[in-house]
C-alpha positions in Angstrom: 9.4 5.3 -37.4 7.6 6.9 -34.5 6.7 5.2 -31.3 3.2 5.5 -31.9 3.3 3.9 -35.3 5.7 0.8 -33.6 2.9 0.6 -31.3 0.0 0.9 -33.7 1.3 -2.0 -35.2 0.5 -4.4 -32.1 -2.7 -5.4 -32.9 -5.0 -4.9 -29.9 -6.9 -8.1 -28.6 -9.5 -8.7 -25.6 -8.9 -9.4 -22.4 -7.6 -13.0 -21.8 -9.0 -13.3 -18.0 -10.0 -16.4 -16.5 -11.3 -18.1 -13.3 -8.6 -18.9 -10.5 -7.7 -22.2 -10.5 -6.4 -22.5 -6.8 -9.1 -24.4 -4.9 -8.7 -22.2 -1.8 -9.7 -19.6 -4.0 -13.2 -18.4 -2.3 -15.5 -14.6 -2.4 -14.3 -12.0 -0.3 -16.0 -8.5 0.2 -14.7 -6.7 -2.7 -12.4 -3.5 -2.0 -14.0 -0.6 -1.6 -14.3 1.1 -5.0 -10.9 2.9 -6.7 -11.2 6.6 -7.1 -11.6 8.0 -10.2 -7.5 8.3 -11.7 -7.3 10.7 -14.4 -8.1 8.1 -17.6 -4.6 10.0 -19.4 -2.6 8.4 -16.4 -2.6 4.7 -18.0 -0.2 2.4 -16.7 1.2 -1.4 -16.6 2.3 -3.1 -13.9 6.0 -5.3 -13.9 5.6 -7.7 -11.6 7.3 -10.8 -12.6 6.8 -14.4 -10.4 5.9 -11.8 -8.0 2.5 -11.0 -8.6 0.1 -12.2 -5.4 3.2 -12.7 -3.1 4.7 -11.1 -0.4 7.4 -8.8 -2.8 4.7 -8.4 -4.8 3.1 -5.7 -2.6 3.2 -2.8 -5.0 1.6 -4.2 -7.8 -0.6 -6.1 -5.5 -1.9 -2.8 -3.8 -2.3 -1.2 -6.9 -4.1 -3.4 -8.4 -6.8 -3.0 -5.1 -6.8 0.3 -5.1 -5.1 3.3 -6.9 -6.6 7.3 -7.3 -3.3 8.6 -9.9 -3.3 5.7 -12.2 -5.5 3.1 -14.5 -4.2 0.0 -14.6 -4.0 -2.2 -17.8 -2.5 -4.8 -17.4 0.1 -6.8 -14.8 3.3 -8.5 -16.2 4.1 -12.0 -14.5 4.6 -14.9 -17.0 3.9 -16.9 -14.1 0.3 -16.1 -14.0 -0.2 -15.1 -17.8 -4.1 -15.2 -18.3 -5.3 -14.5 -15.0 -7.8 -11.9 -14.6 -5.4 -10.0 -11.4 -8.3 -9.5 -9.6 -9.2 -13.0 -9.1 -5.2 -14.1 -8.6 -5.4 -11.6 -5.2 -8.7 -13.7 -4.1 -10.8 -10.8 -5.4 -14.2 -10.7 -7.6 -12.7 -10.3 -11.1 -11.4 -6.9 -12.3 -10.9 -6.9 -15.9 -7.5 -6.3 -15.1 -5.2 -9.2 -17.1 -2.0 -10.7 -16.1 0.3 -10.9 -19.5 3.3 -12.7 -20.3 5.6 -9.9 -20.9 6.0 -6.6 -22.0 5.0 -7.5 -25.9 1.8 -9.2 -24.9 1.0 -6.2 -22.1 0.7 -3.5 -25.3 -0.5 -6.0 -27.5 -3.6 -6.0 -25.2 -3.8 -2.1 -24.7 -6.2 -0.4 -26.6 -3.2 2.9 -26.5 0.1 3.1 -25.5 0.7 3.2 -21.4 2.0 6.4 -20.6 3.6 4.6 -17.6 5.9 1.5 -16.6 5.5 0.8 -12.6 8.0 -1.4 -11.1 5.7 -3.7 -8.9 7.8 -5.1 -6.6 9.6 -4.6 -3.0 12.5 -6.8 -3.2 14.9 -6.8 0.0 17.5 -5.5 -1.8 15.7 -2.5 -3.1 17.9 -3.0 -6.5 16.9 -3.9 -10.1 18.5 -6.7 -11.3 20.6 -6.3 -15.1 17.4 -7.8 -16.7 14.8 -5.8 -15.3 17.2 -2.6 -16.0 16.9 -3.6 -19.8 13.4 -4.1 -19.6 12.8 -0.6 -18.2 15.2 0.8 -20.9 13.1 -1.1 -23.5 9.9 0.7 -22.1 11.7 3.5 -22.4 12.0 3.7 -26.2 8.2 3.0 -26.7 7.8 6.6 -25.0 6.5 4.9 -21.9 7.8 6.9 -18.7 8.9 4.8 -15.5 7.7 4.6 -11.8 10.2 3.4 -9.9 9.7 2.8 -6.2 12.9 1.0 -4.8 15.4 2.3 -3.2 17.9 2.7 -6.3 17.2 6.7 -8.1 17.2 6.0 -11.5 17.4 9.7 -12.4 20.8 9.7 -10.9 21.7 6.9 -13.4 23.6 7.6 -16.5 22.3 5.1 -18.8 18.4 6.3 -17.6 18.7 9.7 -17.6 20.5 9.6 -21.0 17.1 7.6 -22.3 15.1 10.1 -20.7 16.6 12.7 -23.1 16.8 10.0 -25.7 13.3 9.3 -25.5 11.5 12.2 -24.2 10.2 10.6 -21.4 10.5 11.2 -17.1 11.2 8.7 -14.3 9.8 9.1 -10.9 12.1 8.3 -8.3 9.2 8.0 -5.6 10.8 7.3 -2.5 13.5 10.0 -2.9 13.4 12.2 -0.1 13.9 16.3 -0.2 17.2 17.6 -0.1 18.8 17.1 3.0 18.9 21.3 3.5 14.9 21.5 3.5 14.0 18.1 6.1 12.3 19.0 8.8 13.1 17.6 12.6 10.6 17.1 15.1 9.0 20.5 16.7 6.3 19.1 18.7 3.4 21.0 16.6 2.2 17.3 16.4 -0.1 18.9 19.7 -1.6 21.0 17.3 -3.2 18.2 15.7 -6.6 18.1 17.5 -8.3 15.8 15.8 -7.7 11.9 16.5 -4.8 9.9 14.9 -4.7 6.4 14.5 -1.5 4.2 13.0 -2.3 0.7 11.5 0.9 -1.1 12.9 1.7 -4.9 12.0 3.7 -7.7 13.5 5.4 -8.5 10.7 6.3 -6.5 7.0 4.2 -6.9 3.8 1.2 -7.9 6.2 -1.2 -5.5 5.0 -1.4 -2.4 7.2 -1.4 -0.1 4.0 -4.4 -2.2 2.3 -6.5 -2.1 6.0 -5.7 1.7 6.5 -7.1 2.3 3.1 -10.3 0.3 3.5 -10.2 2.3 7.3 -10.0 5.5 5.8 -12.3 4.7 2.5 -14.9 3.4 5.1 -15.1 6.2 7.5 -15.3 9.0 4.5 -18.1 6.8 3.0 -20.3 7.1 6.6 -19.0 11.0 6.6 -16.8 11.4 8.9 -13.7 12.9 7.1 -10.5 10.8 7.4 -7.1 11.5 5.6 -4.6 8.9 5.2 -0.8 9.5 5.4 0.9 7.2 3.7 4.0 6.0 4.5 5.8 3.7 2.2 6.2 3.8 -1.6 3.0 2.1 -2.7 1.2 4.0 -0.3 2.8 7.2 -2.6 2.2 5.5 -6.5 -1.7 5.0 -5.3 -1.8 8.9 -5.2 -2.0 9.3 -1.3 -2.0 13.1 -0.9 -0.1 13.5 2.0 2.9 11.1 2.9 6.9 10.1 3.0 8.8 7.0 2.1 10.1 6.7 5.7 12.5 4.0 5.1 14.6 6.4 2.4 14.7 9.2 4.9 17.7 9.9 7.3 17.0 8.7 10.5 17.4 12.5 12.4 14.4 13.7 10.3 12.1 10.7 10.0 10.1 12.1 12.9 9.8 15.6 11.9 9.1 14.6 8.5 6.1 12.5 9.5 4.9 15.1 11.8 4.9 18.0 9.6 3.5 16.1 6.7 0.2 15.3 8.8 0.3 18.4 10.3 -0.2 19.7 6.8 -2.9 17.5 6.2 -4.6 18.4 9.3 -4.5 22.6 8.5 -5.4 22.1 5.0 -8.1 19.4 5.0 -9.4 20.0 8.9 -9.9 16.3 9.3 -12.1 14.5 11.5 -9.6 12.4 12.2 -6.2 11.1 10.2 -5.1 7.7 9.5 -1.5 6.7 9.0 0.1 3.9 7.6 2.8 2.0 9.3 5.7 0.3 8.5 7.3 -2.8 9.6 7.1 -3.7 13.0 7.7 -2.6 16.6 9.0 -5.6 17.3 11.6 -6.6 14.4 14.8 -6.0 14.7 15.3 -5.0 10.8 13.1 -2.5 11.0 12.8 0.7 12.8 10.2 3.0 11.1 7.2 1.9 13.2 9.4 3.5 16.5 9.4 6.8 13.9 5.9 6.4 13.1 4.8 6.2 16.9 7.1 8.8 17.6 6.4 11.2 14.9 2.7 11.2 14.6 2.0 10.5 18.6 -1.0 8.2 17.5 -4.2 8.5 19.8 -5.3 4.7 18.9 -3.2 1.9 16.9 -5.2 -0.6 14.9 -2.6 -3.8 14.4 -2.1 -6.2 11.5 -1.5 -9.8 12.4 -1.4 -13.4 10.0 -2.2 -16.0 12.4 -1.3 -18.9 9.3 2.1 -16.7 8.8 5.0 -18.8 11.2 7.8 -16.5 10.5 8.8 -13.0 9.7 9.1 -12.8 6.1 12.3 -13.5 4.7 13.3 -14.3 8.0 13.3 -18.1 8.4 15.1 -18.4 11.6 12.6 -15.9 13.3 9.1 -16.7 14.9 6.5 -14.2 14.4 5.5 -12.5 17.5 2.1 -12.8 19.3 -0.3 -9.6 19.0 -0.5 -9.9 23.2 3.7 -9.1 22.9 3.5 -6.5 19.8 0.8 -4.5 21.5 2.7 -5.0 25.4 5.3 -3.5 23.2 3.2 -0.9 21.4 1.5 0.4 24.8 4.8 0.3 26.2 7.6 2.0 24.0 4.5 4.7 23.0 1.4 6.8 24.9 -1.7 5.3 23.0 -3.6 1.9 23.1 -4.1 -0.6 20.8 -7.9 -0.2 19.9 -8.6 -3.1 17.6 -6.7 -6.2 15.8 -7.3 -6.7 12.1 -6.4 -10.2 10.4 -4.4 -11.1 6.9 -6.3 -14.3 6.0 -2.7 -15.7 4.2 -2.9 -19.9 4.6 -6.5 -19.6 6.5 -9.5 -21.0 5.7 -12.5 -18.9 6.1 -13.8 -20.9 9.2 -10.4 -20.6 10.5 -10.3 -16.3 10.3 -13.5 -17.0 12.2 -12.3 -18.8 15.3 -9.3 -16.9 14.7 -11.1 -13.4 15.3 -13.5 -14.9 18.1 -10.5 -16.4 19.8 -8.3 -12.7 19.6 -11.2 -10.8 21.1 -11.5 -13.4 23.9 -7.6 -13.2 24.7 -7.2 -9.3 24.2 -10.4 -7.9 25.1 -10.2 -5.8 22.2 -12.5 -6.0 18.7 -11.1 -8.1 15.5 -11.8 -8.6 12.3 -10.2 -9.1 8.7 -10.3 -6.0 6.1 -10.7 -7.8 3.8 -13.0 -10.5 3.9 -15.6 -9.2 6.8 -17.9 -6.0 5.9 -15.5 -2.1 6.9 -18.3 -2.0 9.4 -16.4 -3.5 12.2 -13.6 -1.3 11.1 -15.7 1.9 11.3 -17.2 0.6 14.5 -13.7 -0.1 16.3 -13.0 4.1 15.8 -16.3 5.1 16.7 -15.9 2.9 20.1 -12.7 4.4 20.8 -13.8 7.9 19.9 -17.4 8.8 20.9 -17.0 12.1 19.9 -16.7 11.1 16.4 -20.3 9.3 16.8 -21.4 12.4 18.3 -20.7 14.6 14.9 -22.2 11.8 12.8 -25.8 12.5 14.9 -25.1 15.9 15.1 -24.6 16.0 11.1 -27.5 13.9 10.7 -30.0 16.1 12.7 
């Protein structure tokens, strides 16, 4: 029996969405609007007990946002029903949260061509069970993205189900071989056009989902951003340009970073380029925001703080840092300036991210706002600010 006659007989049914029930749950500006993926490029989401929280980021991000893939359907029994739109605080998506990997193709109208692991554990390993579940997906024809740290092409068991099953795995954060990284040359000066990093204080805080909105924001008013990504979600969204840093020896991170937006700045001639950071400055298990400050020289940084967050995530026994100490450390370690704060509204209440962002610009002297919930304006206007000139094309464009 052929896959597509297993599959065929997995009756389809509709969409089992439904209202949040968290009462915090309130209307937030919705994203800006996804790209338009290739419709071939279908895909489901594992995500399991994950889905909404912090090691959830992948699916999480996806789900907001993705140019290379559309999304079916999210696996988390946890949250089985849902519409995944509404379980990230969202306006509803049409996007439904299933029970498992039966009741994902049940509600597909085709068979997925892909599998995405959704999650960043710690560890950057699957776990036995979710290595079975990828196998199973596997024999349905379904081919795997797999962003951890763990290649599953240089697996036994996966590559013989590759052949098995006539399917592919992408290994996403694999770097290039080690003959053809690229150390730092100093052609980042070449780069004339304005670069900005979204930094954080603390991980999985939301500096990829603001530089998005950034970037999606200033292209929409005209003014011709590229994004860099930086990180593995960043990379599964469809980002053109961009490196999983973290899977990159350390000797080349720099180069790497510069010569990838280098490349974007001689093929696209920019306006100006955004570039998504990683980590923070700040914590001491981290070190690719010193590589990101170092490799792409950054004109501006825009930083990512959660006032309701009260330690660094997974880190218990450590406080999370004040934005006054990140950016002292920022302006500090790197030649640029902090330009603007942006807030992740985790355990706020709306009248909270208000104080919150009137309080920061009182304290910093320097513009804030949440990405999220508040209108990309205040994003677009915190560049513009910085760099008049970048006003100065709009009129010029304009008249």
């Amino acid at each position: 029996m052929t896959t597509n006659t297993l599959f065929e007989q997995r009756p389809p049914s509709g969409i089992k969405g439904r209202p949040a029930s968290d009462p915090d749950a309130r209307s937030v500006v919705p994203f800006p609007p996804r790209g338009k993926p290739p419709m071939s490029n279908t895909a489901v989401i594992y995500c399991e007990g994950n889905f909404g929280a912090i090691d959830g980021k992948t699916a999480n991000g996806l789900v907001r946002h993705s140019e290379k893939y559309k999304i079916l359907s999210v696996i988390d029994s946890e949250k089985a029903g849902l519409d995944a739109g509404e379980v990230l605080g969202d306006a509803a998506n049409g996007i439904p949260v299933c029970r498992d990997l039966d009741d994902s193709l049940a509600q597909a109208v085709s068979l997925p061509e892909y599998f995405i692991f959704g999650m960043a554990p710690s560890s950057g390993m699957l776990s036995t069970h979710e290595r079975g579940l990828m196998i199973e997906a596997m024999s349905y024809g379904i081919n795997i993205v797999n962003g951890l740290h763990e290649f599953l092409n240089d697996d036994p068991v996966f590559a013989a189900a590759c052949l098995a099953h006539n399917v592919t795995i992408l290994d996403i954060r694999k770097p290039r071989a080690k003959k053809d990284l690229r150390l730092f040359s100093g052609r980042i000066s070449e780069v004339t056009c304005p670069r900005i990093a979204v930094l954080g204080t603390d991980c999985a805080i939301g500096k990829r989902t603001t530089a998005t909105i950034l970037a999606r924001a200033l292209n929409d008013l005209g003014i011709n951003a590229v994004m860099v990504g930086t990180g593995q979600t960043g990379l599964i969204q469809g980002a053109r340009y961009g490196i999983a840093m973290d899977a990159v020896p350390s000797q080349f991170c720099c180069g790497e970073l510069e010569a990838t937006i280098v490349e974007a700045f001689e093929i696209e001639n920019p306006d100006i380029i955004i570039i998504e950071g990683q980590g923070a400055l700040s914590h001491p298990a981290f070190s690719t925001s010193s590589f990101i400050l170092r490799g792409s020289c950054p004109d501006g940084v825009v930083l990512q703080h959660a006032p309701g967050r009260a330690n660094r995530c997974d880190f218990e026994q450590m406080a999370m840092p004040t934005p006054a100490s990140e950016i002292n450390l920022i302006e500090t370690f790197a030649d640029t300036k902090v330009i603007g704060l942006t807030i992740n509204h985790e355990n706020m209440t709306p009248a909270e991210v208000d104080q919150a962002i009137i309080a920061y610009e009182g304290e910093l002297g320097i513009p804030a706002t949440d990405a999220l919930t508040k209108s990309p304006d205040h994003l677009v206007e915190m560049v513009l600010t910085s760099f008049p000139q970048l006003r100065m094309k709009l009129t010029a464009r304009a008249n």
